[in-house]
Backbone as JSON Lines, residues from 0, in Angstrom:
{"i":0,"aa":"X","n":[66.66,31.89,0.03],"ca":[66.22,31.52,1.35],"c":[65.16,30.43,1.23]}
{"i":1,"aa":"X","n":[65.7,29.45,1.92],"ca":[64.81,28.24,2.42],"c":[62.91,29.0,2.61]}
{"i":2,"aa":"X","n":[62.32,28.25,2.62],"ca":[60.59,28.43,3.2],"c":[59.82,26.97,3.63]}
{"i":3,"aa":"X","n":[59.7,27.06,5.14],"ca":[59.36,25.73,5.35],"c":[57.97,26.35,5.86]}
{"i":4,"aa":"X","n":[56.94,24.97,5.92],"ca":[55.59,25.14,6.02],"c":[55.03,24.11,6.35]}
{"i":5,"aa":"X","n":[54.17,24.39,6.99],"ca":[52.99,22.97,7.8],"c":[51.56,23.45,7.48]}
{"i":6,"aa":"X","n":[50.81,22.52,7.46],"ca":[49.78,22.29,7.27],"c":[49.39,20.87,7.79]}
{"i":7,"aa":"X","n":[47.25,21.09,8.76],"ca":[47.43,20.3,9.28],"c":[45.71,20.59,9.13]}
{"i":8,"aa":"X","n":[44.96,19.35,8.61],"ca":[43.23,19.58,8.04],"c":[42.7,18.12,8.72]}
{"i":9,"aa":"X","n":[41.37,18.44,9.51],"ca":[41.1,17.24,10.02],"c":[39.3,17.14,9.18]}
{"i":10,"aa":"X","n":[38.86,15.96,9.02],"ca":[37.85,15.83,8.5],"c":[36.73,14.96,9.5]}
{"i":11,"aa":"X","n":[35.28,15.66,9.43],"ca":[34.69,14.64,10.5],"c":[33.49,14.24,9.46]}
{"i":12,"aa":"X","n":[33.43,12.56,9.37],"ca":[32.26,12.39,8.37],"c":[31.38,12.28,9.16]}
{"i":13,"aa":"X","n":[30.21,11.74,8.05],"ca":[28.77,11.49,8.8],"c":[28.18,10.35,9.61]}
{"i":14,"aa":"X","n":[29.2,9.85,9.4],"ca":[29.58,8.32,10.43],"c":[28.69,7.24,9.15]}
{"i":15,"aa":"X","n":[27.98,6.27,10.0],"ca":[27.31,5.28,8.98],"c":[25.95,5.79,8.63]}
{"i":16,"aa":"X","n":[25.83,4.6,7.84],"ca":[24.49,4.93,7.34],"c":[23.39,5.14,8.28]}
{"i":17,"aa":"X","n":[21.73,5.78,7.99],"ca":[21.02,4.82,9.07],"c":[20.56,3.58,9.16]}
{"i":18,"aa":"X","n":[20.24,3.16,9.96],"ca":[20.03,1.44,9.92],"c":[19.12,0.77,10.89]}
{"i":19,"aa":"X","n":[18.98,-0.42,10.94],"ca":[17.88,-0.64,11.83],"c":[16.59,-0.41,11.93]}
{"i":20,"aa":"X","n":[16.14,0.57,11.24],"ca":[14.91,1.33,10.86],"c":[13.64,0.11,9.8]}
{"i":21,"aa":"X","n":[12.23,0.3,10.13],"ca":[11.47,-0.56,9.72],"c":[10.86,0.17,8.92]}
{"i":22,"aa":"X","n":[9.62,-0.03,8.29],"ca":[8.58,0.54,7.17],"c":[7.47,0.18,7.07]}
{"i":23,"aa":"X","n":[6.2,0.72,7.8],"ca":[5.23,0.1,8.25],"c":[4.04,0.74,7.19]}
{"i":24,"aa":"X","n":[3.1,-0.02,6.93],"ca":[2.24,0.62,6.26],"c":[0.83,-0.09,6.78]}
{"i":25,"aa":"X","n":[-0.1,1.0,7.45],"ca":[-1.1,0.4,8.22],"c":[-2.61,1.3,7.32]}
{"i":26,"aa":"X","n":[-3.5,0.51,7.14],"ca":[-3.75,-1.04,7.28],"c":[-2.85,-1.58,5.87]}
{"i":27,"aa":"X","n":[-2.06,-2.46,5.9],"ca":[-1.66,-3.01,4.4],"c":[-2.21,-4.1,3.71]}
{"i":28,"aa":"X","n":[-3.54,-4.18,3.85],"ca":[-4.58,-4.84,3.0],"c":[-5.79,-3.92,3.06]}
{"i":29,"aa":"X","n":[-5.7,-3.18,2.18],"ca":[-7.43,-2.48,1.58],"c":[-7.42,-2.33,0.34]}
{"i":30,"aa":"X","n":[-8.78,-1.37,-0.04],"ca":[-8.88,-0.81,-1.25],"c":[-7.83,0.5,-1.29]}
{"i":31,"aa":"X","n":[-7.75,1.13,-2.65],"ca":[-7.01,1.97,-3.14],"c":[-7.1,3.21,-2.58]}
{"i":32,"aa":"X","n":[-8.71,3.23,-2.1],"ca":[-9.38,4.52,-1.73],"c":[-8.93,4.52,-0.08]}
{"i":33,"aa":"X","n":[-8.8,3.58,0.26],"ca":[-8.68,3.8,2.19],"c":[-7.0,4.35,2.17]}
{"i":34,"aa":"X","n":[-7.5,5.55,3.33],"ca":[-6.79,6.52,4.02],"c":[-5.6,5.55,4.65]}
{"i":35,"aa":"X","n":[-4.12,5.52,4.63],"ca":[-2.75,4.78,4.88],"c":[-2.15,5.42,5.87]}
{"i":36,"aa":"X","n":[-1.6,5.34,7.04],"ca":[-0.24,5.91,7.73],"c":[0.48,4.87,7.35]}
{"i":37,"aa":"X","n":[1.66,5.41,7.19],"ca":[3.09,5.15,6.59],"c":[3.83,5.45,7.89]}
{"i":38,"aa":"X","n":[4.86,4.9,8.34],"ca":[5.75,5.13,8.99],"c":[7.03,4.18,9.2]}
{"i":39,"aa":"X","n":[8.05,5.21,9.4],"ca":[9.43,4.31,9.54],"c":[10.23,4.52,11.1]}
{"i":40,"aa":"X","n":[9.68,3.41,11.99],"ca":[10.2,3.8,13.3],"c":[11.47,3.01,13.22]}
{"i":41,"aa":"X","n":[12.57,3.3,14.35],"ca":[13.59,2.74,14.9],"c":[14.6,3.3,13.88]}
{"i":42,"aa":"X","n":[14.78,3.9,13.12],"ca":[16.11,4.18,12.42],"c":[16.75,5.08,13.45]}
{"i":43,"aa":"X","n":[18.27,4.21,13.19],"ca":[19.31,4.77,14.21],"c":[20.39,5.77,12.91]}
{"i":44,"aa":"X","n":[21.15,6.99,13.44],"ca":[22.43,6.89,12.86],"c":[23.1,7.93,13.76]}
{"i":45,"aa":"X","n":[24.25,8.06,13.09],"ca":[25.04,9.36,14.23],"c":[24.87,10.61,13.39]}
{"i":46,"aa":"X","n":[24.55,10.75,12.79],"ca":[24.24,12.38,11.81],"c":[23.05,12.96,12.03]}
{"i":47,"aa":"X","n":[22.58,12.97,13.01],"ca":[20.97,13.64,13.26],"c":[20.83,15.68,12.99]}
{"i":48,"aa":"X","n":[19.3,15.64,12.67],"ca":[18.26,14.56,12.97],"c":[18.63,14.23,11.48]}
{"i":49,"aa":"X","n":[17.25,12.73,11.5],"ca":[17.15,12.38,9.9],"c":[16.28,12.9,9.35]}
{"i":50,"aa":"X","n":[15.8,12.67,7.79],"ca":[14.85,12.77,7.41],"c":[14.55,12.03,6.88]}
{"i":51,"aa":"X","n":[13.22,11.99,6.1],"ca":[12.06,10.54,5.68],"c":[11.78,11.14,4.39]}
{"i":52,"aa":"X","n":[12.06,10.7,3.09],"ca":[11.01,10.55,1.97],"c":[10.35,9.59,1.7]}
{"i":53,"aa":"X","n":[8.87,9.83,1.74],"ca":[8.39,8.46,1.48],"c":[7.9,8.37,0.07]}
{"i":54,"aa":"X","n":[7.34,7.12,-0.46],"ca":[6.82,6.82,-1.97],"c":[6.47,5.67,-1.78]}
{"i":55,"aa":"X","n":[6.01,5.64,-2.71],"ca":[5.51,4.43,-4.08],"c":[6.32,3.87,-5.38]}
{"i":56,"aa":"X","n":[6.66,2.65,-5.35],"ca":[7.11,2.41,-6.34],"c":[6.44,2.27,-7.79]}
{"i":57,"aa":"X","n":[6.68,2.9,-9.07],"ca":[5.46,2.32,-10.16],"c":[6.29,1.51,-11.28]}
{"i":58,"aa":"X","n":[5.72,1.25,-11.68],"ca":[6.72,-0.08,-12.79],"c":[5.61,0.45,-13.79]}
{"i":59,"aa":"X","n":[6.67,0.84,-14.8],"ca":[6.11,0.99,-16.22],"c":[7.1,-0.42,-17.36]}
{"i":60,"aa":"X","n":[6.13,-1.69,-17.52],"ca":[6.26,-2.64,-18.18],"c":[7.45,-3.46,-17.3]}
{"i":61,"aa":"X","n":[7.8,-4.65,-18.06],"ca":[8.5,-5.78,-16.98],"c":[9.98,-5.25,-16.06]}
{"i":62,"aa":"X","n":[10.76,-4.17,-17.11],"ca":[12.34,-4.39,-16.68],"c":[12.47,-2.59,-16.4]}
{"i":63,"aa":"X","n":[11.22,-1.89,-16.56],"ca":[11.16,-0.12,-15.6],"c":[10.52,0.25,-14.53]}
{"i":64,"aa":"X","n":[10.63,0.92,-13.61],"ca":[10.53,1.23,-12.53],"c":[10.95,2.64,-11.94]}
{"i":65,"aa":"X","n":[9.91,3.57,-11.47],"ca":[10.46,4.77,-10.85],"c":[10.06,4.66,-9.48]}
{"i":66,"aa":"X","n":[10.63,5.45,-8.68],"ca":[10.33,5.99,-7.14],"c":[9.28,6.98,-7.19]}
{"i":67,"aa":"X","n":[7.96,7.17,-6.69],"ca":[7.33,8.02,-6.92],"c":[7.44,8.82,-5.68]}
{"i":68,"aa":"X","n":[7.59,9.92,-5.23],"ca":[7.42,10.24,-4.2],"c":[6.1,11.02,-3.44]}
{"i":69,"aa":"X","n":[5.69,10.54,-1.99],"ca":[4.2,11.49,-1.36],"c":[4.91,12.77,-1.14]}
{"i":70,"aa":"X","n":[6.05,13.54,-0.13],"ca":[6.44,14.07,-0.31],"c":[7.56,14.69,-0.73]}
{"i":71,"aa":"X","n":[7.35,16.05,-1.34],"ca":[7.92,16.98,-2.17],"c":[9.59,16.99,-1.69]}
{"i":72,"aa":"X","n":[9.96,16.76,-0.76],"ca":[11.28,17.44,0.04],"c":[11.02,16.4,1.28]}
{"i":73,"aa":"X","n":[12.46,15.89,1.79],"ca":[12.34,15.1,2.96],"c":[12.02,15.82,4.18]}
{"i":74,"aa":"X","n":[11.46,14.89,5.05],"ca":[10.7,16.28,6.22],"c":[11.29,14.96,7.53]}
{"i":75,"aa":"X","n":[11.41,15.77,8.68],"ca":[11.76,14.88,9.73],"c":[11.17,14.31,10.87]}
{"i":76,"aa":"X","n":[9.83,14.27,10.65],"ca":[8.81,13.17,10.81],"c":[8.74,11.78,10.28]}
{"i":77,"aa":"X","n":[8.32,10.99,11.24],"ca":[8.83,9.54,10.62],"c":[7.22,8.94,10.65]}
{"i":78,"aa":"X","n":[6.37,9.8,10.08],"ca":[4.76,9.12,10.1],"c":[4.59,9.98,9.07]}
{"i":79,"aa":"X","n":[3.86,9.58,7.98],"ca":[3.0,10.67,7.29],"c":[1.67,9.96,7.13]}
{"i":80,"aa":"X","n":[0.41,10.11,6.82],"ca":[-0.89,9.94,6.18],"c":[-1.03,9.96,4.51]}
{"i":81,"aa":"X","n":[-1.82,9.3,4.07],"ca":[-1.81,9.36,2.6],"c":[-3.49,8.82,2.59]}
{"i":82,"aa":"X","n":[-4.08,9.98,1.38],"ca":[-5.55,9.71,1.31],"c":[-6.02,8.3,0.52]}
{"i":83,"aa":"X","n":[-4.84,7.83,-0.28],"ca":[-4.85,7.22,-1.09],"c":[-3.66,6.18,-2.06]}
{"i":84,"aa":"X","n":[-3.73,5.3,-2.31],"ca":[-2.57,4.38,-2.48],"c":[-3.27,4.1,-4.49]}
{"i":85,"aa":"X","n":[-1.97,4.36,-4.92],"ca":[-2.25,4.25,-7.0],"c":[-2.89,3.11,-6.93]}
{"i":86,"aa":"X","n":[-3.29,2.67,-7.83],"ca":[-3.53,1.05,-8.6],"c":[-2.58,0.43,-8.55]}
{"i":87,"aa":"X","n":[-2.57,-0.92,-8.31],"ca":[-1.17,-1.18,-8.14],"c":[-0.97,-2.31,-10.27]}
{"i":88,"aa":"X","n":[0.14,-2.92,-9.81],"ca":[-0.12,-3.75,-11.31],"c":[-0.76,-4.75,-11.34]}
{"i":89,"aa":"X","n":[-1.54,-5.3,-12.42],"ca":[-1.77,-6.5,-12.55],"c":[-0.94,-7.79,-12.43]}
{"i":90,"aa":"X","n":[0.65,-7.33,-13.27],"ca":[1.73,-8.63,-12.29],"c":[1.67,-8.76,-11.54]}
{"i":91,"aa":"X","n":[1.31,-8.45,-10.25],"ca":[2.03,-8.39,-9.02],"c":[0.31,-8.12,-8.29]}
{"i":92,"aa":"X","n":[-0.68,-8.71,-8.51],"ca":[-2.02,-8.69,-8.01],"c":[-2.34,-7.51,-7.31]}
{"i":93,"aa":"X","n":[-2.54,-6.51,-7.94],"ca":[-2.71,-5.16,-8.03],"c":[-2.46,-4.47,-6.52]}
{"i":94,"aa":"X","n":[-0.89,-5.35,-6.32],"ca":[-0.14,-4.59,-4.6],"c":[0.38,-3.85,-5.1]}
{"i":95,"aa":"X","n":[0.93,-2.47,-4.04],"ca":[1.95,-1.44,-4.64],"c":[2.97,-1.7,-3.6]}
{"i":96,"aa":"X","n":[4.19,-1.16,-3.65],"ca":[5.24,-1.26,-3.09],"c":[5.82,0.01,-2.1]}
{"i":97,"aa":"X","n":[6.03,0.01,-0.84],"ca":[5.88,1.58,-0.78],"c":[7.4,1.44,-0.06]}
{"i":98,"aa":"X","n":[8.18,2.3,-0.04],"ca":[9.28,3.35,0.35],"c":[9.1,4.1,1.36]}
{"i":99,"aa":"X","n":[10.8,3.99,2.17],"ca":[11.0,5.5,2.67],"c":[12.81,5.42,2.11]}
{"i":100,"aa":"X","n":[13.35,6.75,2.11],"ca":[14.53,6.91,1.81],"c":[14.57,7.62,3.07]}
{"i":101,"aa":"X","n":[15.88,7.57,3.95],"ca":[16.37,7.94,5.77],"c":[17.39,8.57,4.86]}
């Protein structure tokens, strides 16, 4: 005996990326020691909500580089505070580089 069969699976992705979104870092001229808000307003996407990791980039010598991160786990606030910003390098006139990952 014959056995016929159907099957029928629909998939819904996460649509696009987010996008549009800026990266503000206020004040972005001080010392190391002055208190930073960080924030990333306007990110759009269709997968809500988002979340925000933010960081620091550090460069260990000319051609390495890690992501450092402020926080531990992405959180879905798009402002955080930071008491304090690393040293930055001497290449690069001791600026740091800062991040968010959406």
């Amino acid at each position: 005996a014959a056995i016929d069969g159907f099957a029928e699976t629909s998939f819904k992705t996460a649509g696009l990326a987010p996008q549009q979104g800026r990266l503000i870092c206020e004040p972005s001229n001080a010392t190391m020691e002055q208190p930073r808000t960080i924030q990333a307003p306007d990110w759009v996407a269709d997968d809500l909500p988002l979340s925000f990791s933010f960081g620091y980039i550090r460069f260990f010598g000319r051609n390495s580089q890690a992501k450092i991160k402020f926080n531990s786990a992405p959180v879905e606030v798009q402002r955080i505070s930071v008491s304090e910003l690393p040293l930055g390098e001497p290449s690069t006139g001791y600026s740091v580089s800062v991040f968010v990952d959406v």
